[in-house]
N, C-alpha and C positions, 0 to 999 in steps of 0.2 A: 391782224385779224380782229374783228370786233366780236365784242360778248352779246350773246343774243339775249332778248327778255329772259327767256328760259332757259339760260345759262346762269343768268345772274337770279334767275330763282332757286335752282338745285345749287348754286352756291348759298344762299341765305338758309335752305335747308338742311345743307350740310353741318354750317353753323351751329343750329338750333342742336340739331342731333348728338354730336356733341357735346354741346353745353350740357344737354339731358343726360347722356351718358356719364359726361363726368360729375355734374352734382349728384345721380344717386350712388356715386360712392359715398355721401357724408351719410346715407343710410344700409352700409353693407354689400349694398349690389356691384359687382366687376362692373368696370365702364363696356365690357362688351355685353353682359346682360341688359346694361345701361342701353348700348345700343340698336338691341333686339328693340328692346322699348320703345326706342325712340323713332325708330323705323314705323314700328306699326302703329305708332301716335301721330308720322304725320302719311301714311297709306291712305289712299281714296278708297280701296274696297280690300278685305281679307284676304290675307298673305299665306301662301303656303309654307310649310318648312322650307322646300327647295326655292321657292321667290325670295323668302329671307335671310340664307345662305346665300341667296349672289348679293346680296343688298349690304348683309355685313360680311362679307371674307371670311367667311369662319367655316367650320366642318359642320356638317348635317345634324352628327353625334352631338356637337358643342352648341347648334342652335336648339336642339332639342332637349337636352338641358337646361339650356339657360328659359325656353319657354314654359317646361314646368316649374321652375325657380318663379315666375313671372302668373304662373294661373296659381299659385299658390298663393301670392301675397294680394289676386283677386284684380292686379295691372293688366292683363290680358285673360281674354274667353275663347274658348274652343267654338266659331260657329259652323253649322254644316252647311254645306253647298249644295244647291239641288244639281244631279247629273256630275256630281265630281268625289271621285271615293275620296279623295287627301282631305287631312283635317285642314281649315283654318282658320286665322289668327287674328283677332280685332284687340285695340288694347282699348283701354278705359281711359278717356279722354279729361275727365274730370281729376284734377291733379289737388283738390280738395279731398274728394272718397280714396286715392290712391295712398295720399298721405296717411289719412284715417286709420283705413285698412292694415297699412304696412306698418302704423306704431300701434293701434290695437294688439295686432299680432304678437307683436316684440316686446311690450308691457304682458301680456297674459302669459308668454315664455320667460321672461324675469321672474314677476310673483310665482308662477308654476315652479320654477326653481329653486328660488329661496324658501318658498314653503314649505319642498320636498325635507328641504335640509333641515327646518327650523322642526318637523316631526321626527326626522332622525335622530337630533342631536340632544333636542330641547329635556327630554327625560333625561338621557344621560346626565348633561350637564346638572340638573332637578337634584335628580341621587348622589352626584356629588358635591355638592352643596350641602347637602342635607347630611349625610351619611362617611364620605371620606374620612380615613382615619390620619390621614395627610393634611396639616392648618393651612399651608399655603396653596394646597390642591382645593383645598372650600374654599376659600379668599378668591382665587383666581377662576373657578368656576359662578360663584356668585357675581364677578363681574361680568362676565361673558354671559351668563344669563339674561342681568339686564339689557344689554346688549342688543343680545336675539328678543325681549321682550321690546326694545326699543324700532328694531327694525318691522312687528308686527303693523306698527302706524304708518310706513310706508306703506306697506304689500296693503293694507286697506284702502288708502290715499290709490295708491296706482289701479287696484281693480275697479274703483269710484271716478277715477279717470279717463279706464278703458272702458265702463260701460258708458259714460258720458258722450265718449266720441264714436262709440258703437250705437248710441241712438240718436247721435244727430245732436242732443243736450248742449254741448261745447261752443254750438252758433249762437245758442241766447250769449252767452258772456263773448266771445270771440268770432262775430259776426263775419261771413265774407264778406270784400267790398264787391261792390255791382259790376260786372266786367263792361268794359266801354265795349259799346256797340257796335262804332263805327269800324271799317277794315283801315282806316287812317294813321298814320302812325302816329305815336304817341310819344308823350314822355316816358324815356325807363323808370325803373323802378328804382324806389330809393335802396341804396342796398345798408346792411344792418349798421 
């Protein structure tokens, strides 16, 4: 039996799909969130929950999860349909803003985190430094001091990164290349 054109295209999209899935596990996402994704990156018009449930195998419940995992980090939008009550699903085809988005995100939960801590801890450790009637409790809190005063120059750096890449700044110095035009195939990419 021979492979039709468009056999040997849903195989090539198969592929892709895939590969999408599995590279954004190097950023947190299950490869079957991955796959949500990948479906509705390469979808010709907006997918409902139930069109994307036959698309990836999954439960309704599980697609519906993984799509708000997915409008959260701003890879997919909720659009409405005229004459169709069901939500659905368009992802965000620019895998530059995707990126952005999803390490903005994940830089502003870091700093938000160590910050929290570094206003918890930072007096304590202050006062006992200062005040301990224990010499090796002020020795080892005045280390750990500098410490958390050391790590303040990160959480700087990182917020100064995230708004960077939250206003676009980050293309002056790390420009994207111009994507080739042509549907031709090309050379792959070099990998790192």
């Amino acid at each position: 039996m021979q492979t039709t054109d468009s056999q040997r295209l849903e195989e090539a999209r198969d592929v892709m799909i895939s590969a999408i899935a599995q590279s954004m596990v190097a950023y947190g996402v299950t490869p079957s969130v991955g796959r949500i994704y990948a479906v509705l990156y390469f979808a010709e018009s907006p997918l409902t929950l139930d069109d994307i449930k036959d698309e990836v195998a999954m439960s309704k419940a599980s697609v519906s999860t993984g799509i708000r995992e997915l409008i959260d980090t701003g890879m997919v939008v909720k659009v409405w349909k005229k004459g169709d009550r069901k939500d659905h699903y368009i992802a965000e085809k620019d895998f530059f803003q995707n990126f952005l988005g999803f390490m903005v995100k994940m830089l502003r939960l870091e700093r938000g985190v160590i910050h929290k801590a570094i206003e918890q801890t930072e007096p304590v450790m202050e006062e006992l430094a200062r005040q301990s009637d224990d010499e090796a409790v002020r020795q080892t809190a005045t280390k750990d001091l500098a410490l958390v005063n050391g790590s303040k120059a990160y959480l700087t750096w990182i917020r100064q990164l995230a708004n960077a890449m939250e206003s676009g700044d980050i293309f002056t110095h790390f420009p994207p290349p111009e994507p080739d035009a042509s549907p031709q195939a090309s050379e792959p990419p070099s990998v790192l």
